[in-house]
Biopython code that builds the backbone (N, CA, C, O; Angstrom):
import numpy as np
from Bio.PDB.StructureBuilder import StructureBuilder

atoms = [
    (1, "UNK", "N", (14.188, 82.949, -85.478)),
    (1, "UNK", "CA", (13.481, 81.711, -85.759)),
    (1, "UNK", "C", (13.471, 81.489, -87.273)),
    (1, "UNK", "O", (12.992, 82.274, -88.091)),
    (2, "UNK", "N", (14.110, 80.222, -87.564)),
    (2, "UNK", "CA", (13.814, 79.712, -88.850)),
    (2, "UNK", "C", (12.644, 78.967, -89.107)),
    (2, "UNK", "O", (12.097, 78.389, -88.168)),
    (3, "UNK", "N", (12.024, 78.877, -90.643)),
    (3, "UNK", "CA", (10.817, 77.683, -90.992)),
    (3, "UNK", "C", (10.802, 77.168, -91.959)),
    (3, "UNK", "O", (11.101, 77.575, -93.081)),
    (4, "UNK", "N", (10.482, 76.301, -91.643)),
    (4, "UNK", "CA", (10.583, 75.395, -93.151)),
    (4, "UNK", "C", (8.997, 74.896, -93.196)),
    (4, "UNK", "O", (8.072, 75.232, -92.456)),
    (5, "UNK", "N", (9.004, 73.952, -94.355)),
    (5, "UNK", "CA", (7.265, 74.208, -94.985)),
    (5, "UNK", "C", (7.369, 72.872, -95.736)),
    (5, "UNK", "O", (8.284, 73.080, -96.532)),
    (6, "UNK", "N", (6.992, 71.780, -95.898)),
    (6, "UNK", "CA", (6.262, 71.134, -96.856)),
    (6, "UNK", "C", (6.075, 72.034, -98.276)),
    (6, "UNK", "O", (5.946, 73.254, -98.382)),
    (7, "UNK", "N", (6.101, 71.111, -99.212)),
    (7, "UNK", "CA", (4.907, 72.048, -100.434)),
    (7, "UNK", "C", (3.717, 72.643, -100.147)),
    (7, "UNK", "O", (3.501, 73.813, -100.464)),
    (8, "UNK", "N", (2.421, 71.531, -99.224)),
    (8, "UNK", "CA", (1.449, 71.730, -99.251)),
    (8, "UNK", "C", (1.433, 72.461, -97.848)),
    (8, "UNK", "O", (0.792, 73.507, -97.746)),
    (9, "UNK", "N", (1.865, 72.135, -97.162)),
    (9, "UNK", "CA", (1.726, 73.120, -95.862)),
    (9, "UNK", "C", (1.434, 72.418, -94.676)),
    (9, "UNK", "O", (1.110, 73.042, -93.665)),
    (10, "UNK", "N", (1.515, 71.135, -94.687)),
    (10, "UNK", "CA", (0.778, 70.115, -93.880)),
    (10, "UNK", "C", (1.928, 70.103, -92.544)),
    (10, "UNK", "O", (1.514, 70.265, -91.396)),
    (11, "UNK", "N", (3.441, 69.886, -92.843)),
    (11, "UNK", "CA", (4.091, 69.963, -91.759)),
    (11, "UNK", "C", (4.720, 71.621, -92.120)),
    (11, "UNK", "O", (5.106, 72.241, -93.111)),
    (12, "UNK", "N", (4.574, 71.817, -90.905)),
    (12, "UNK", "CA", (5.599, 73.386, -90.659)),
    (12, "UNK", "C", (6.726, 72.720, -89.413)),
    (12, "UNK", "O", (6.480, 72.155, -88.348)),
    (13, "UNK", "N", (7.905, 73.036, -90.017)),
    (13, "UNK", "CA", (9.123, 73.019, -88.773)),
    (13, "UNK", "C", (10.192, 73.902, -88.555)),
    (13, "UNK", "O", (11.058, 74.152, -89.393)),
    (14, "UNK", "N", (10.107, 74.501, -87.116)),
    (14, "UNK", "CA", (10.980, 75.987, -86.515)),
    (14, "UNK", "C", (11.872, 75.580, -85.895)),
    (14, "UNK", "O", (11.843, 74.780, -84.960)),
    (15, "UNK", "N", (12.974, 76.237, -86.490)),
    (15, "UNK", "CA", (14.534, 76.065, -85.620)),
    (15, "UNK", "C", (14.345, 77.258, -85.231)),
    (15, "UNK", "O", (13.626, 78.153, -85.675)),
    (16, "UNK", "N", (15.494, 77.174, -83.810)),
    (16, "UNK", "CA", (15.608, 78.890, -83.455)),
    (16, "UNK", "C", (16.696, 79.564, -84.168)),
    (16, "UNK", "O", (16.439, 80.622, -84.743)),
    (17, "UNK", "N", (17.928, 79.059, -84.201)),
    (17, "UNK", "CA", (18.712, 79.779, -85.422)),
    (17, "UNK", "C", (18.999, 79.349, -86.463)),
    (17, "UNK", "O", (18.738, 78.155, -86.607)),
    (18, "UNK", "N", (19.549, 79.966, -87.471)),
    (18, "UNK", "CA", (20.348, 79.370, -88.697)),
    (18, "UNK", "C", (21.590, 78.817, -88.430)),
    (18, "UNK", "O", (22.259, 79.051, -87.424)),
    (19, "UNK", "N", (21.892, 78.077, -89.346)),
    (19, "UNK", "CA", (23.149, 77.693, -89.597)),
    (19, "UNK", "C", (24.360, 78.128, -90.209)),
    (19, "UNK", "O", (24.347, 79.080, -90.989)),
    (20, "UNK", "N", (25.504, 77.456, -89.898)),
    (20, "UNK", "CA", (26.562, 78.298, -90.801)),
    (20, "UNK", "C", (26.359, 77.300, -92.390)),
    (20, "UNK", "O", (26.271, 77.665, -93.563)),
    (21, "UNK", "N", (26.346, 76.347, -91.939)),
    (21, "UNK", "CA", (26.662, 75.370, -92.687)),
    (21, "UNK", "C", (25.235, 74.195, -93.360)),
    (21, "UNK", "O", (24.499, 73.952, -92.404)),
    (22, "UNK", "N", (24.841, 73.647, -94.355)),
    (22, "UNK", "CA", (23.970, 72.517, -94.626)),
    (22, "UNK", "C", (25.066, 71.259, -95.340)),
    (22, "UNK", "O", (26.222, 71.207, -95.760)),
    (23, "UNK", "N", (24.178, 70.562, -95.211)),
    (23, "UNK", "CA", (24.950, 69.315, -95.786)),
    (23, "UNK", "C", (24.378, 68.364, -96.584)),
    (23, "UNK", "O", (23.305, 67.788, -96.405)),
    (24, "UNK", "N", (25.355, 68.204, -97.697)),
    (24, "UNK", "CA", (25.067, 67.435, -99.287)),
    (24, "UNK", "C", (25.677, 65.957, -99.135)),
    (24, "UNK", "O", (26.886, 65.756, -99.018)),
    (25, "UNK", "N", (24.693, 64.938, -99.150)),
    (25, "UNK", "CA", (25.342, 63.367, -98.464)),
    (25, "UNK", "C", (25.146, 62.670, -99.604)),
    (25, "UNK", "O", (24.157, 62.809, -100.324)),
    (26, "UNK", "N", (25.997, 61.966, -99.792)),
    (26, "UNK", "CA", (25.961, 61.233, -101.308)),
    (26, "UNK", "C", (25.520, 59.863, -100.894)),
    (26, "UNK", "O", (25.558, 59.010, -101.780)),
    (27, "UNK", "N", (25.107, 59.497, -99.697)),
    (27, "UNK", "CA", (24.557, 58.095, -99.324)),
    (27, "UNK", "C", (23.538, 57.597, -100.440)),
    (27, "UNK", "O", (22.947, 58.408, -101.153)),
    (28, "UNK", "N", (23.417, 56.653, -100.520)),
    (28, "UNK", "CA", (21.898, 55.952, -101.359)),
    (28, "UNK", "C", (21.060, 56.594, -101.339)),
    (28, "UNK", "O", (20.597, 56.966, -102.417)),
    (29, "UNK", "N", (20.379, 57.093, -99.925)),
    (29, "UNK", "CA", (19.288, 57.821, -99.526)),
    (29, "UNK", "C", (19.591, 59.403, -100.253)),
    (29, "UNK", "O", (19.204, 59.898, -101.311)),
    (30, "UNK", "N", (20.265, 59.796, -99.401)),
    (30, "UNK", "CA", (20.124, 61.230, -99.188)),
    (30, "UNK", "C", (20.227, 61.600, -101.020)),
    (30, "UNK", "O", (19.405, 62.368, -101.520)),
    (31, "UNK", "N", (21.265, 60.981, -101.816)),
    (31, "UNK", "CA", (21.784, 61.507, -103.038)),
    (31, "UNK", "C", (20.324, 61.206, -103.786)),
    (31, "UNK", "O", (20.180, 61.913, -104.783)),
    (32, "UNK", "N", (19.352, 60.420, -103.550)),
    (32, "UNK", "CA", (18.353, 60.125, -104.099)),
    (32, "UNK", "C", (16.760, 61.432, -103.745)),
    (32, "UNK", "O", (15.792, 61.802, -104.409)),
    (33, "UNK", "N", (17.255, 61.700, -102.457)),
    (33, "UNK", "CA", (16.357, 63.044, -102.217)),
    (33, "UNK", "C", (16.799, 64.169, -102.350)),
    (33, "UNK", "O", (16.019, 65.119, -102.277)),
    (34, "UNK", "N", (18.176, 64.377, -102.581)),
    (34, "UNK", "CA", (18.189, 66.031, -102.765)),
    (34, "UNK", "C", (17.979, 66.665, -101.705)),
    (34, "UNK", "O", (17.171, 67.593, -101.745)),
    (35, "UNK", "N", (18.733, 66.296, -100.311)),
    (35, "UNK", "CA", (18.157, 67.084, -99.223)),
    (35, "UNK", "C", (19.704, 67.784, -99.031)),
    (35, "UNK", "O", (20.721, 67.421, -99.620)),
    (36, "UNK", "N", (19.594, 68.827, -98.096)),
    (36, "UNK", "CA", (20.433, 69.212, -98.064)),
    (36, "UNK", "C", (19.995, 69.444, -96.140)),
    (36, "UNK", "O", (18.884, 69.919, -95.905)),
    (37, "UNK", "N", (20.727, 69.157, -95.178)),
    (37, "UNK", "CA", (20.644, 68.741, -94.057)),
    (37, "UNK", "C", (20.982, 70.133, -93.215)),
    (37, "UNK", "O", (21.609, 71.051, -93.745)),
    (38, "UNK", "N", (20.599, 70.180, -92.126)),
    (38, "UNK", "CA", (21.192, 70.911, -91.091)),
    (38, "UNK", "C", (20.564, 70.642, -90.037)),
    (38, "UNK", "O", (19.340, 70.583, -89.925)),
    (39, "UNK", "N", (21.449, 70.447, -89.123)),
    (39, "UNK", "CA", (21.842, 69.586, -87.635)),
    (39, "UNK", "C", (21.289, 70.159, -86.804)),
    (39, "UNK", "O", (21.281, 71.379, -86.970)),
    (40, "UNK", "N", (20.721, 69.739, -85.803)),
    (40, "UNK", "CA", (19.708, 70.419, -84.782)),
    (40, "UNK", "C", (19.907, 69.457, -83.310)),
    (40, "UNK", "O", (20.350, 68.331, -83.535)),
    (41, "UNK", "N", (19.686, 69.716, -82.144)),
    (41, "UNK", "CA", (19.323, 69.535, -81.125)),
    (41, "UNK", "C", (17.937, 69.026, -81.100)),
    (41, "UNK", "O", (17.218, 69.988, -80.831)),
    (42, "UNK", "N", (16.954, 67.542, -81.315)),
    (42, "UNK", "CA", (15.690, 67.519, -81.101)),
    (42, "UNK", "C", (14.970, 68.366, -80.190)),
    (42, "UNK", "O", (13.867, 68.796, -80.528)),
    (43, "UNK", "N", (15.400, 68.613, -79.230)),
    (43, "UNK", "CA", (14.636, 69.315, -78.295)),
    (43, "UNK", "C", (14.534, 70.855, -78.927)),
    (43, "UNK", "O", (13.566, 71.574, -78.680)),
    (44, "UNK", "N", (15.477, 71.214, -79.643)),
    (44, "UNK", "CA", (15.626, 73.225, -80.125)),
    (44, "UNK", "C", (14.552, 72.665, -81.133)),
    (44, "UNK", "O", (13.990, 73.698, -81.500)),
    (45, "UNK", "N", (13.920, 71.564, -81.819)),
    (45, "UNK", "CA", (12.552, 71.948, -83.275)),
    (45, "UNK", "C", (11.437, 71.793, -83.098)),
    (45, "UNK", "O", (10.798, 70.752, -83.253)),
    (46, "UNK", "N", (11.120, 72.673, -82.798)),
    (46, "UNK", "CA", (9.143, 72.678, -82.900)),
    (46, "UNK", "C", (8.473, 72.208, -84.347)),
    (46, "UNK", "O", (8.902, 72.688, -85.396)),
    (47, "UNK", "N", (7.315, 71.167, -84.330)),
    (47, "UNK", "CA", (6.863, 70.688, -85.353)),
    (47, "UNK", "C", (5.366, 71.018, -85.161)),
    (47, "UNK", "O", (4.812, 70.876, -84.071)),
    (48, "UNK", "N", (4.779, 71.434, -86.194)),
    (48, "UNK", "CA", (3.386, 71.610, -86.453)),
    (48, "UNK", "C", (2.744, 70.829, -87.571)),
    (48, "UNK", "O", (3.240, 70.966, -88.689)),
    (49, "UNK", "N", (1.872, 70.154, -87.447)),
    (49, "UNK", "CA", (1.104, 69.376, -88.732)),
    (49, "UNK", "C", (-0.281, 70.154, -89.134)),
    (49, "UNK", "O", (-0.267, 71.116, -88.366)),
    (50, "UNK", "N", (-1.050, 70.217, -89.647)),
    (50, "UNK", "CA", (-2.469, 70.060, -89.907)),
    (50, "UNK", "C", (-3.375, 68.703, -89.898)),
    (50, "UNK", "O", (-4.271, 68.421, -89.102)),
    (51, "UNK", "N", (-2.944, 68.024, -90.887)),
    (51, "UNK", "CA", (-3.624, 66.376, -90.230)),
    (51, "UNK", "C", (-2.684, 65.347, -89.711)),
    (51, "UNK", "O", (-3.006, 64.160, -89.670)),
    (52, "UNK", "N", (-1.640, 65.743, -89.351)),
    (52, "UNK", "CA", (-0.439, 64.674, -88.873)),
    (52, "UNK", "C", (-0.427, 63.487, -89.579)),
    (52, "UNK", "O", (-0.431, 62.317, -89.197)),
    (53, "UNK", "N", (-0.407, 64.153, -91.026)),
    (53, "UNK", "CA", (0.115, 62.743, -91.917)),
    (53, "UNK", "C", (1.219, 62.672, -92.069)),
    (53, "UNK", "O", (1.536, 62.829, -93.248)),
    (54, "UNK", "N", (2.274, 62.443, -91.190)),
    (54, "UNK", "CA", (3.791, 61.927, -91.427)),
    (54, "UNK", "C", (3.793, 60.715, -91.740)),
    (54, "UNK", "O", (3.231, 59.799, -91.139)),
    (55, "UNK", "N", (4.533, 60.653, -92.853)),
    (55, "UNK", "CA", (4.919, 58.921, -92.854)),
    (55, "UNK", "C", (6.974, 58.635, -92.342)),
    (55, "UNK", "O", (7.733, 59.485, -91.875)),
    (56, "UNK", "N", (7.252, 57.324, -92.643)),
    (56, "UNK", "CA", (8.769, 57.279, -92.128)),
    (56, "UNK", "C", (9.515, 55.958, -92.409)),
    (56, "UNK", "O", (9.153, 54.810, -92.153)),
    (57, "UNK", "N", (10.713, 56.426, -93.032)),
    (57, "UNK", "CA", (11.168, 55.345, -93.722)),
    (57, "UNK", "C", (12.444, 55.174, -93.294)),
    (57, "UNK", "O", (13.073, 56.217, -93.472)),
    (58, "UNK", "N", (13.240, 54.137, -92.708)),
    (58, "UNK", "CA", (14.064, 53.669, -92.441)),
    (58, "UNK", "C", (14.922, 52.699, -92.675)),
    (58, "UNK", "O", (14.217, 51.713, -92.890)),
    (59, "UNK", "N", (16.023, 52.400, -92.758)),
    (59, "UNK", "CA", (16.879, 51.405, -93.466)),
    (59, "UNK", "C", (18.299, 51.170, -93.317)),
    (59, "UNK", "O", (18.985, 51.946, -92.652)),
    (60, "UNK", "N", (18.880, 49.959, -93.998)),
    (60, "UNK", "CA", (20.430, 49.703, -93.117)),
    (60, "UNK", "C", (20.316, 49.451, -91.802)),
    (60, "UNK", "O", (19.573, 48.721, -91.146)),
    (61, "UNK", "N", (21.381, 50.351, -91.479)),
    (61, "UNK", "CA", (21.731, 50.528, -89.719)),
    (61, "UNK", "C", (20.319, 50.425, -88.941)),
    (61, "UNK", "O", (20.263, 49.666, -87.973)),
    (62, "UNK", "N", (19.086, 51.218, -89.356)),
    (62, "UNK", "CA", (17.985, 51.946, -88.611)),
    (62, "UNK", "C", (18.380, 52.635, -87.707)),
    (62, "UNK", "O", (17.688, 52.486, -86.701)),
    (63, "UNK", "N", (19.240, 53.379, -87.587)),
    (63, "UNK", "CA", (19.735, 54.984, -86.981)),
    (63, "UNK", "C", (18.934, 55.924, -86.862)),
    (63, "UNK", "O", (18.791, 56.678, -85.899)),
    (64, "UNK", "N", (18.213, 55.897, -88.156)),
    (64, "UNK", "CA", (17.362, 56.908, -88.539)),
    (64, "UNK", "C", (16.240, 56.696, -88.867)),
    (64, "UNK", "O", (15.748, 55.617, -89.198)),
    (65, "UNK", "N", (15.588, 58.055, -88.778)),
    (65, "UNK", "CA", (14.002, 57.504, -89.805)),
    (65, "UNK", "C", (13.885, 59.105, -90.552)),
    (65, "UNK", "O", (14.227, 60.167, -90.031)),
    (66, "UNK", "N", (13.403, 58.939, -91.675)),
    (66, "UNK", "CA", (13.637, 59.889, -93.088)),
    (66, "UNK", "C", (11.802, 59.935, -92.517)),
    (66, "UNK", "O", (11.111, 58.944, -92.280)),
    (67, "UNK", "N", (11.325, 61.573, -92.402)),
    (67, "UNK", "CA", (9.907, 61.623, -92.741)),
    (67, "UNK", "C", (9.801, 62.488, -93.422)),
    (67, "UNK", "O", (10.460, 63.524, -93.506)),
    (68, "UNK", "N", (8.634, 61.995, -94.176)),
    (68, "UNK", "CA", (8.205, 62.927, -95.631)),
    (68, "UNK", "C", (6.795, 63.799, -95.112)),
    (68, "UNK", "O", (6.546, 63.987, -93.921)),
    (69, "UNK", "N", (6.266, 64.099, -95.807)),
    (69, "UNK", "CA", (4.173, 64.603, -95.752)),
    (69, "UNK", "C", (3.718, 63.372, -96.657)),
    (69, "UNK", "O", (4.142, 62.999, -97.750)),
    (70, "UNK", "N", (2.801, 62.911, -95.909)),
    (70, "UNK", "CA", (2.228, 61.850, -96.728)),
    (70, "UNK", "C", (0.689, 62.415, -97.566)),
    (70, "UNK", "O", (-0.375, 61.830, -97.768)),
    (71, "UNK", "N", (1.117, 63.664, -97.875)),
    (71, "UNK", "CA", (-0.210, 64.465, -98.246)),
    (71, "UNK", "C", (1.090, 65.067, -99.998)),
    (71, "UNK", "O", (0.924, 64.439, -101.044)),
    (72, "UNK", "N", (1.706, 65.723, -99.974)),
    (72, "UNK", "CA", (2.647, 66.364, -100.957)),
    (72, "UNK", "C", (3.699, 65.417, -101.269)),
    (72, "UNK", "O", (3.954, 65.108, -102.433)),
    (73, "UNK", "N", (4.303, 64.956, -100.292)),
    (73, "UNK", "CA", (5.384, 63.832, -100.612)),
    (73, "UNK", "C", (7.016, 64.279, -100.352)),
    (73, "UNK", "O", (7.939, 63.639, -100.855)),
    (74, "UNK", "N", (7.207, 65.388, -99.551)),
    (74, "UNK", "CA", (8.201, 66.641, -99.528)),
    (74, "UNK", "C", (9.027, 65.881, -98.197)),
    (74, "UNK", "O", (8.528, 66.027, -97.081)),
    (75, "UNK", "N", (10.171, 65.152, -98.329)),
    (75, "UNK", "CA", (11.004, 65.269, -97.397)),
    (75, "UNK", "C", (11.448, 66.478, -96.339)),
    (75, "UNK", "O", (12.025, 67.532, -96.606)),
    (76, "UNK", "N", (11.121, 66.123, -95.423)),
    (76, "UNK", "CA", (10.884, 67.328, -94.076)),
    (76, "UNK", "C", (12.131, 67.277, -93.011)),
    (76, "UNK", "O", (12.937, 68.080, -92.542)),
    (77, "UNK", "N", (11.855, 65.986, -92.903)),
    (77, "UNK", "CA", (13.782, 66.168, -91.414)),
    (77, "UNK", "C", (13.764, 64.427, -91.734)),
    (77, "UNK", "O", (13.202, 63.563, -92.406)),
    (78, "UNK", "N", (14.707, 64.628, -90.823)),
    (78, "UNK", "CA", (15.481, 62.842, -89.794)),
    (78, "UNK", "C", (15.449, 63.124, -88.744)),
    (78, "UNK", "O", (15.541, 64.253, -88.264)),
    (79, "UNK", "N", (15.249, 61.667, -87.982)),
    (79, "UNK", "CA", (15.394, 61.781, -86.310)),
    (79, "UNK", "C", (16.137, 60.529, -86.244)),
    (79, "UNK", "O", (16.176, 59.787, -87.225)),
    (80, "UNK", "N", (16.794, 60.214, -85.032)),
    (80, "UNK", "CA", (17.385, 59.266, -84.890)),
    (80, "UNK", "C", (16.560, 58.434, -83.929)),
    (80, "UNK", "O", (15.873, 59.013, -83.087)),
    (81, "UNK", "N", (16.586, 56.946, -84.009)),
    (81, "UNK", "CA", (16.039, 55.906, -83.979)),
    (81, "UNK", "C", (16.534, 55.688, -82.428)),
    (81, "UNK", "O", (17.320, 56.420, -81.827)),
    (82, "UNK", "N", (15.852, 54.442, -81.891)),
    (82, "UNK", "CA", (16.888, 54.122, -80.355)),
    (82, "UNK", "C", (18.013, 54.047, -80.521)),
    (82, "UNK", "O", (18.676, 54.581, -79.632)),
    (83, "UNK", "N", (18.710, 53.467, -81.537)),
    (83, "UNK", "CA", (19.815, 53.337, -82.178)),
    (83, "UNK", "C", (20.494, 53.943, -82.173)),
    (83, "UNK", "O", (21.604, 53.661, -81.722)),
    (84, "UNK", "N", (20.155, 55.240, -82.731)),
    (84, "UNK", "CA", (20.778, 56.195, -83.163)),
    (84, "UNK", "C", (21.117, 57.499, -82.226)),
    (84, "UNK", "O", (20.847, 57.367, -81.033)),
    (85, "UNK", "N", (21.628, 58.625, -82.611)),
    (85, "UNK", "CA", (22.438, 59.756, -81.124)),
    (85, "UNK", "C", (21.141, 60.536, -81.365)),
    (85, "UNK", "O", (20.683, 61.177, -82.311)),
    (86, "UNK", "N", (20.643, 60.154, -79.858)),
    (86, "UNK", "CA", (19.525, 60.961, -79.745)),
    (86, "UNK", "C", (19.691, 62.348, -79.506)),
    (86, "UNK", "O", (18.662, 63.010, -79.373)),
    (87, "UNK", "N", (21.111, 63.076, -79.403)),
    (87, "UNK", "CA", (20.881, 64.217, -79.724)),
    (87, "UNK", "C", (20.993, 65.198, -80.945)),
    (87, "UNK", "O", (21.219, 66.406, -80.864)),
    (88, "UNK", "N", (20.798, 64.478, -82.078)),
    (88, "UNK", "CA", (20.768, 65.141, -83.270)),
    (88, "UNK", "C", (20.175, 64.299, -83.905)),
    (88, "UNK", "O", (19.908, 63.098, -83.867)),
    (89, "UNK", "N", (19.925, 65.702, -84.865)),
    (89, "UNK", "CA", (18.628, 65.593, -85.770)),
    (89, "UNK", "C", (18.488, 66.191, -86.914)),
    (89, "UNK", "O", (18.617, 67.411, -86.815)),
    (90, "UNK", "N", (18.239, 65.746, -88.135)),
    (90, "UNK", "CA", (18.079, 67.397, -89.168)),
    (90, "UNK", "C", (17.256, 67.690, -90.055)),
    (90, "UNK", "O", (16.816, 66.761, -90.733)),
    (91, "UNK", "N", (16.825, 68.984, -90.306)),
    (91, "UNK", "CA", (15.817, 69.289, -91.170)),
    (91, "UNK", "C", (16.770, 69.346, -92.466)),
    (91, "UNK", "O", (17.978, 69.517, -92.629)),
    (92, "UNK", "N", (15.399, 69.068, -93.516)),
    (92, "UNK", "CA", (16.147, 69.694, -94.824)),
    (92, "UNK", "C", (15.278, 71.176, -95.232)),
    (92, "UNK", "O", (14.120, 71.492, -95.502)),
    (93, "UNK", "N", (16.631, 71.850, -95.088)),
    (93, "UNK", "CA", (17.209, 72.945, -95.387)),
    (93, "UNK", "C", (16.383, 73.688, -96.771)),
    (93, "UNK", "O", (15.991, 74.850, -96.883)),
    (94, "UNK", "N", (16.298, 72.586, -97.709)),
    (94, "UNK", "CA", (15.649, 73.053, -99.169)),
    (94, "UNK", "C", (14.037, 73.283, -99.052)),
    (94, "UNK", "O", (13.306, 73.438, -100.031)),
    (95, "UNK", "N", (13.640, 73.281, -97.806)),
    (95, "UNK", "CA", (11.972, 73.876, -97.605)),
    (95, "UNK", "C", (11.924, 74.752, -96.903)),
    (95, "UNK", "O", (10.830, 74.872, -96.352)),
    (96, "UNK", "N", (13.032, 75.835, -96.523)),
    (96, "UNK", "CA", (13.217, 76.815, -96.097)),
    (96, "UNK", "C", (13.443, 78.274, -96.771)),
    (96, "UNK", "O", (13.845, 77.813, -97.839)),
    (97, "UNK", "N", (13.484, 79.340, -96.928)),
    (97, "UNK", "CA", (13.003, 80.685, -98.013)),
    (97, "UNK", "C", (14.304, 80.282, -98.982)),
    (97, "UNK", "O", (15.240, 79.701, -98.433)),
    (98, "UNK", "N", (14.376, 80.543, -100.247)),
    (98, "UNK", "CA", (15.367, 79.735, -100.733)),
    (98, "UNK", "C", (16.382, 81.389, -100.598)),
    (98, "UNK", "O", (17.430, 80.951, -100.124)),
    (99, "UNK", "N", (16.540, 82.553, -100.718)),
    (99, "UNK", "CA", (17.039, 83.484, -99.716)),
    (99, "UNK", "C", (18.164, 82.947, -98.801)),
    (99, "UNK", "O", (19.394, 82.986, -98.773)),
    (100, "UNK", "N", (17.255, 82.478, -98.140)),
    (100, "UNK", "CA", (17.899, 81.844, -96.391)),
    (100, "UNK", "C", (19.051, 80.968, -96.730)),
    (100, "UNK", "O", (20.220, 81.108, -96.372)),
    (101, "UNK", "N", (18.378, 79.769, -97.696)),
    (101, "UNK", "CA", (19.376, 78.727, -98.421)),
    (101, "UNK", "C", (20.923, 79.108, -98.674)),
    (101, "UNK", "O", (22.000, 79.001, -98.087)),
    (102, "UNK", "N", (20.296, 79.732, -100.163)),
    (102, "UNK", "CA", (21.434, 80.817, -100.776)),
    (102, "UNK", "C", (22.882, 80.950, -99.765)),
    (102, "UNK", "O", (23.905, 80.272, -99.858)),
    (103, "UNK", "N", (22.675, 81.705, -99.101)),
    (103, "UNK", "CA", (23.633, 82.324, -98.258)),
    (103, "UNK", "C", (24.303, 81.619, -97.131)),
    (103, "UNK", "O", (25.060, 82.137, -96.310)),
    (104, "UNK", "N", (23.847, 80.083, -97.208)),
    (104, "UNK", "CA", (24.545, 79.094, -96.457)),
    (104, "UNK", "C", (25.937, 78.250, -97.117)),
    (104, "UNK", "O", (25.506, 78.147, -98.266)),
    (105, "UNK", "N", (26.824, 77.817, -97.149)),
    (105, "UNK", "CA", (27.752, 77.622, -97.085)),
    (105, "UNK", "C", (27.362, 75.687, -97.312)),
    (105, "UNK", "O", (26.718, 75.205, -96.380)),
    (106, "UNK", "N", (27.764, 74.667, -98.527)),
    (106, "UNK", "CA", (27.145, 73.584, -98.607)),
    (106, "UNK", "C", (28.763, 72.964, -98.515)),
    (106, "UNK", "O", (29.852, 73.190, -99.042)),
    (107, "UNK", "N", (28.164, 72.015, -97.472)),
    (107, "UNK", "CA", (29.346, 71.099, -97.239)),
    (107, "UNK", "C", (28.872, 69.597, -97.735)),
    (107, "UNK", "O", (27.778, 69.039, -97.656)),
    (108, "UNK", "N", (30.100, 69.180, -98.261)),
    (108, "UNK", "CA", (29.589, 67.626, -98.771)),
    (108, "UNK", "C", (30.054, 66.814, -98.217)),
    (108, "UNK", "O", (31.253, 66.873, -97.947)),
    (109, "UNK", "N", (29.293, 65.773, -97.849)),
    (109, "UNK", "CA", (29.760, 64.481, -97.280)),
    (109, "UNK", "C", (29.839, 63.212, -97.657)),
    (109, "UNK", "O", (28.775, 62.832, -98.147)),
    (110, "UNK", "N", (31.063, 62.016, -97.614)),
    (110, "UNK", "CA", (30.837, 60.733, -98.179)),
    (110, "UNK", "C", (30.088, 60.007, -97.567)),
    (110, "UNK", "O", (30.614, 59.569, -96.544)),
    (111, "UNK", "N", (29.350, 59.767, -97.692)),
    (111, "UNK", "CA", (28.201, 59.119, -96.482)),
    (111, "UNK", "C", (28.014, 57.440, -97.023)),
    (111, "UNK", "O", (27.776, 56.428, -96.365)),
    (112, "UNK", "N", (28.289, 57.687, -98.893)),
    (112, "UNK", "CA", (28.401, 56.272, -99.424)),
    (112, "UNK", "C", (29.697, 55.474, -98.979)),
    (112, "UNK", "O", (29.702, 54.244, -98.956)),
    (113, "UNK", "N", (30.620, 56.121, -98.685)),
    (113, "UNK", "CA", (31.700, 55.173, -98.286)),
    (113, "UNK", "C", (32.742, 55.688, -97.346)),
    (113, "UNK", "O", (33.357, 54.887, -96.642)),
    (114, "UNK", "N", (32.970, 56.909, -97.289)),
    (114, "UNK", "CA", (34.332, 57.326, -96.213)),
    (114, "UNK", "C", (34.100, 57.463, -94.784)),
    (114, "UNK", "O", (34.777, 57.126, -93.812)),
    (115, "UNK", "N", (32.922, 58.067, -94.906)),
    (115, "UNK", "CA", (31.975, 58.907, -93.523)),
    (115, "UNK", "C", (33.109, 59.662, -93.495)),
    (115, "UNK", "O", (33.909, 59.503, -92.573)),
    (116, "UNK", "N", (33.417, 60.926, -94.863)),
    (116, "UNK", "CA", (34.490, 61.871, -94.102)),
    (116, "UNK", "C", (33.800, 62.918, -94.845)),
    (116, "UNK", "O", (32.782, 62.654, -95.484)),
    (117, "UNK", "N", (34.346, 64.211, -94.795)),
    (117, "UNK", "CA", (33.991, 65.389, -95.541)),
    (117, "UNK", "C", (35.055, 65.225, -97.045)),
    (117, "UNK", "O", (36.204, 64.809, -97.199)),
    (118, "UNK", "N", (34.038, 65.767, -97.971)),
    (118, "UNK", "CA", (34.708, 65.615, -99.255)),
    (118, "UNK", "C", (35.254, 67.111, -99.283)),
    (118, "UNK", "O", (34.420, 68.007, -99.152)),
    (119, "UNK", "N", (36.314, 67.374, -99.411)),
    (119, "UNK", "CA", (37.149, 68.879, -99.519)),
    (119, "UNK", "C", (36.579, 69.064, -101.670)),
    (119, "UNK", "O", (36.723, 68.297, -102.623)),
    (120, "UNK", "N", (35.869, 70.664, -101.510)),
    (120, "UNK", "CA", (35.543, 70.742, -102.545)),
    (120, "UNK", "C", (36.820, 71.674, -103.529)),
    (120, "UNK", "O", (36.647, 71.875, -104.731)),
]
sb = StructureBuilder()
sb.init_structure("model")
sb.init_model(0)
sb.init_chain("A")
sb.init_seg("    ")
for serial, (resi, resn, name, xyz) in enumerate(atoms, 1):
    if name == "N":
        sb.init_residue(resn, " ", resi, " ")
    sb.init_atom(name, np.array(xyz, "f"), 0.0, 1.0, " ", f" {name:<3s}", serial, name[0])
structure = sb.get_structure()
């Protein structure tokens, strides 16, 4: 079991395994948060709050919705919208032991314009 954490502690979220791989998206969004992604099955992530202050921001397509802690301000995952493939989903990776991080393998993606993998 993996976890990831908010700053303040408000959302906690558990994958059951790690990944090989996270992912660096140069979209508007993502290049503006610094997240670094990894792909999940909604149904494999357990989420815990303390006061369930999620907030959620969405845009463009609305595929997605970006939620933060509306207590710290810490980008936490994406889920996909009706819109969007309800079977994936992803946490960011960078609120997880930075250890854990480390030893993952960062793949980049054009997300601003190719939708392909950028070969580093």
């Amino acid at each position: 079991m993996i976890e990831a954490s908010c700053h303040c502690g408000n959302i906690k979220i558990a994958v059951p395994e790690i990944t090989d791989t996270v992912t660096s998206c140069n979209c508007s969004a993502c290049s503006k948060y610094a997240s670094l992604w990894a792909y999940f099955s909604p149904k494999d992530v357990k989420f815990t709050t303390i006061d369930n202050s999620i907030a959620s921001y969405s845009w463009g397509d609305k595929t997605i919705e970006f939620h933060h802690c509306n207590n710290c301000g810490c980008l936490t995952h994406y889920t996909p919208t009706e819109l969007g493939n309800k079977d994936k989903m992803a946490v960011n990776f960078r609120l997880v032991n930075a250890n854990i991080l480390s030893a993952l393998k960062i793949r980049y993606f054009d997300g601003a314009d190719t939708w392909k993998e950028i070969k580093q």
